[in-house]
C-alpha positions in Angstrom: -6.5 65.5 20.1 -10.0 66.6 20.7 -11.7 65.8 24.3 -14.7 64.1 24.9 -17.1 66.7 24.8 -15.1 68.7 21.7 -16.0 65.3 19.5 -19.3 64.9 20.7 -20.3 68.3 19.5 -18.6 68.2 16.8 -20.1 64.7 15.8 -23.7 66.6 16.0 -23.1 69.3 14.0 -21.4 67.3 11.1 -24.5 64.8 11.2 -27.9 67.8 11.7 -28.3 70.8 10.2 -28.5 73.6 12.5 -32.8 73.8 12.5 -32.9 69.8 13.2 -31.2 70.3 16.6 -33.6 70.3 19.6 -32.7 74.0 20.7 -33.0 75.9 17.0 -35.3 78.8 17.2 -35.5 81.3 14.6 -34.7 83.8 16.5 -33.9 83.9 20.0 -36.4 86.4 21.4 -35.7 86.3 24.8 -32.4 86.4 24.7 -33.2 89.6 22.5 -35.1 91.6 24.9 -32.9 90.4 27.4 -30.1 92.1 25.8 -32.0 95.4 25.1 -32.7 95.1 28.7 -28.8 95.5 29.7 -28.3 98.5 27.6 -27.5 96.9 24.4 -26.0 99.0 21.7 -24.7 99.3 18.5 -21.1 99.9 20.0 -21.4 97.1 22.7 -18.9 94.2 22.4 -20.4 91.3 23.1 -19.5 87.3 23.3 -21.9 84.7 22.2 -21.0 81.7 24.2 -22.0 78.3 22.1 -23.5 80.3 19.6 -22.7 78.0 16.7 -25.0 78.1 14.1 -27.7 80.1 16.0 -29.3 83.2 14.0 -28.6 85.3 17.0 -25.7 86.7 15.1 -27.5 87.7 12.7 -29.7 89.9 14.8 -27.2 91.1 16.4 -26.0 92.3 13.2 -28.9 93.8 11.7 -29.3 96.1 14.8 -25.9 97.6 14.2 -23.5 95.6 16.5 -20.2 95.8 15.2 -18.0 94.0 17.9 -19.5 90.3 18.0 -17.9 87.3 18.8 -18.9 84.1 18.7 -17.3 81.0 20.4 -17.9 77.8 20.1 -16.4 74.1 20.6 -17.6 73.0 17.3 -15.7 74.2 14.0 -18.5 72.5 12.0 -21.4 74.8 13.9 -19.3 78.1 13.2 -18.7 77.1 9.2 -22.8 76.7 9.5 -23.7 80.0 10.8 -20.6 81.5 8.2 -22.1 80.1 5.0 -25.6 81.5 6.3 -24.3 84.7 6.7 -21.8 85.2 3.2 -20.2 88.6 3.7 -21.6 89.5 6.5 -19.3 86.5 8.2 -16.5 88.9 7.7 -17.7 91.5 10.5 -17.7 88.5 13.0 -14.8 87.1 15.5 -15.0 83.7 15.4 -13.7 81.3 18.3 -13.3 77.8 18.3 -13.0 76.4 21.8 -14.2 75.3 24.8 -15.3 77.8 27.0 -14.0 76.7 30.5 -10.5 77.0 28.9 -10.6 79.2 25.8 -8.3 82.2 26.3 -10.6 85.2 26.4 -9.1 89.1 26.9 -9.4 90.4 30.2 -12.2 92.8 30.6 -13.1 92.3 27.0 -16.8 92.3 26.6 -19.4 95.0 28.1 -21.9 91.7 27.7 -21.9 87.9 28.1 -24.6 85.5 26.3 -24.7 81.8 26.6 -28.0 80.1 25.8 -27.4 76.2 26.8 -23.8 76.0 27.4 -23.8 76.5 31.2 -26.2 73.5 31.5 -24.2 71.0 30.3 -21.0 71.3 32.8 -22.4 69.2 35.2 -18.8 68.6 36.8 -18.6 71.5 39.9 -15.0 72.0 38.5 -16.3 72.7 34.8 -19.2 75.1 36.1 -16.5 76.8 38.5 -14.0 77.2 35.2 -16.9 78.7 33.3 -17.7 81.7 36.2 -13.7 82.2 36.5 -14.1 83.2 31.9 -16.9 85.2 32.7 -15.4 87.4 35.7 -12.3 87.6 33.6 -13.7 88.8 30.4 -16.8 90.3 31.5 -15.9 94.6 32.0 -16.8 96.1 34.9 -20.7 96.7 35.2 -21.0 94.6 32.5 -23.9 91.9 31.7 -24.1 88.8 31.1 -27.6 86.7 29.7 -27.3 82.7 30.8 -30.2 80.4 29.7 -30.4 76.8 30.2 -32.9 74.2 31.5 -34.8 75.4 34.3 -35.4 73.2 37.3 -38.9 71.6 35.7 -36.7 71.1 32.3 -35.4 68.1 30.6 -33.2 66.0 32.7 -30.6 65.5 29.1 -30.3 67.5 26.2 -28.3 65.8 22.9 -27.9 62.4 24.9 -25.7 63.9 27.6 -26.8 65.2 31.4 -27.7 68.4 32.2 -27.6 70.5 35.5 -31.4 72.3 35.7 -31.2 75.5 37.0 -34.0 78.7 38.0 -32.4 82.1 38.1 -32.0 82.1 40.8 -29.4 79.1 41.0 -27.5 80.9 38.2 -26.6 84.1 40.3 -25.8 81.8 43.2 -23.6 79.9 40.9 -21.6 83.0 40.6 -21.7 84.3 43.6 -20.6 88.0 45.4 -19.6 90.3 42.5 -22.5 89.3 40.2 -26.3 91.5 40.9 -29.6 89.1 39.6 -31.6 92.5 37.8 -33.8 89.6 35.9 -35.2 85.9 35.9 -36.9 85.1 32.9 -38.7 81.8 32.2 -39.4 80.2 28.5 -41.2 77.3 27.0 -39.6 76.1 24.2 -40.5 74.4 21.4 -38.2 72.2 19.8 -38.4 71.7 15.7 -41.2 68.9 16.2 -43.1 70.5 19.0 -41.6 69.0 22.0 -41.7 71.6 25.0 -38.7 72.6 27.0 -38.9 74.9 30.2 -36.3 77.5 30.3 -35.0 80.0 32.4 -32.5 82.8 32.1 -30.8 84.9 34.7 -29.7 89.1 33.4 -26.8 89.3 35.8 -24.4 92.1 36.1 -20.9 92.2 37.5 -19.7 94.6 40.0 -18.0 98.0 39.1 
């Protein structure tokens, strides 16, 4: 039986298409160039946490990334990005799950990206169970990329409550073992013009 949050998302995603949700950007070019930043490469393995029916796969694909996963608690976002991509769905791992208890392989990614996932486990115990996935499937001297509201963002996002975080709140959410080499802020724009401040922390885990 699905939980709460499972049949909330995937109650959006069966009622918008995937540009009529507040956070849809075309591409995600932060995220990007945070990526590139942390060494990026066409033999990196790397998690996309929540990415649903975001384009960043496809990006990810056209520079050459061969080891992509994307996870995500609705089935209905992951058949969206699928039918986008045709053929190219076939060089993809896809996960349907929550990510706070999703079984992940130890050590199994060199980099971690969640853009609004993190914000919306507003329970301590939910935010604690996310850091636990990422320090078990992040490798050593890996990287993770974490975006979500910053602390002048929206208060809700989708009709639920968010937790607003700078970068700085991020690394502290995770603690010793996990180096802040970035902050990033963003203004986004949702599909009718709305703004949204965002911030991102580039964090990497200890050796």
């Amino acid at each position: 039986m699905a939980t709460e949050r499972e049949a909330h998302w995937q109650k959006v995603y069966a009622e918008k298409s995937a540009d009529a949700v507040s956070w849809y950007r075309a591409h995600l070019e932060v995220s990007l160039r945070l990526l590139e930043r942390a060494g990026m490469g066409a033999r990196s393995r790397l998690i996309d946490v929540g990415g649903g029916a975001s384009t960043l796969v496809d990006d990810l694909l056209a520079r050459g990334l061969a080891a992509i996963t994307v996870l995500d608690i609705a089935e209905p976002a992951l058949d969206a990005a699928r039918r986008r991509l045709g053929a190219r769905a076939e060089a993809v791992t896809w996960l349907v799950g929550d990510v706070t208890r999703v079984a992940l392989p130890a050590a199994g990614y060199d980099l971690w990206h969640d853009r609004a996932v993190l914000h919306f486990l507003t329970d301590p115990a939910d935010a604690a169970a996310y850091v636990a996935q990422v320090r078990h499937a992040l490798a050593p001297r890996g990287h993770a990329v974490i975006g979500g509201f910053a602390s002048d963002g929206p208060e809700r996002c989708s009709g639920l409550p968010v937790a607003r975080r700078d970068a700085a709140d991020i690394a502290a959410l995770f603690g010793p073992g996990f180096e802040l080499l970035h902050g990033e802020r963003e203004l986004h724009r949702t599909p009718w013009g709305a703004p949204q401040s965002f911030a991102y922390a580039l964090l990497r885990k200890a050796a």
